[in-house]
N, C-alpha and C positions, 0 to 999 in steps of 0.2 A: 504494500500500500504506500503512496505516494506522502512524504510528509510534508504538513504545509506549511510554504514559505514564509520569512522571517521579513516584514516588511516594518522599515523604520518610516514612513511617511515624513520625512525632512525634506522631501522635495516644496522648492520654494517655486511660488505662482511665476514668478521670473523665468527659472532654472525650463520651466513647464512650457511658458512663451519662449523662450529661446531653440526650444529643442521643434518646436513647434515649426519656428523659420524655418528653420536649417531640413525637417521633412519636407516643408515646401518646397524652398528650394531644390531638394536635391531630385523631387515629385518631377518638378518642372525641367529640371538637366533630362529626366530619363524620359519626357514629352520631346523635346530636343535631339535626342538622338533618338528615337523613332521615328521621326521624323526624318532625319538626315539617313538613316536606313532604307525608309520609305523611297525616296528618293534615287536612293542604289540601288533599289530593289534589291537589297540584303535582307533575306526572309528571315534568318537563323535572329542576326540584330534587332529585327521587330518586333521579335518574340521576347528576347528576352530585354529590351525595351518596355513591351506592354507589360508583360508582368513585372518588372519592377515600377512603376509608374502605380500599377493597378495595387498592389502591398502597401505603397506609400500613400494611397487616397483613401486607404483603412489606416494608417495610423495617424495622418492627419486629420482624418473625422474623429479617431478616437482622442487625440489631445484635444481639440475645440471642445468637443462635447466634457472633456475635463475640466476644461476652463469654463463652462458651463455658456459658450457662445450660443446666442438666439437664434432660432433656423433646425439649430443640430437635432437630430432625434437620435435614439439609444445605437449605437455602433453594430449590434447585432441585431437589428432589425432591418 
């Protein structure tokens, strides 16, 4: 049986925004190079392109709705 994790909740609303950018941004780098694959028609690149894009549009839903942004509804739904 799985024992369960040891969470300190010291993460500060800052730390929470910060990390928040930085999935955007790097959401938007891997829209970018799908993009620029799209374009070579490099099929292998788009692939793994949209799925990293598509990972990073659940964890940047999942920080907003942290930060309790208006709009956001529950991350698994």
């Amino acid at each position: 049986m799985a024992e369960t994790p040891h969470r300190t909740y010291d993460r500060t609303w800052a730390e929470i925004e910060d990390m928040l950018e930085q999935a955007t941004t790097k959401m938007n780098d891997w829209k970018s190079w799908y993009d620029a694959c799209k374009d070579e028609d490099d099929k292998e690149g788009m692939k793994e392109a949209a799925r990293n894009h598509k990972a990073l549009q659940g964890v940047v839903k999942t920080l907003k709705w942290t930060l309790g942004e208006e709009g956001i509804s529950d991350p698994l739904n």
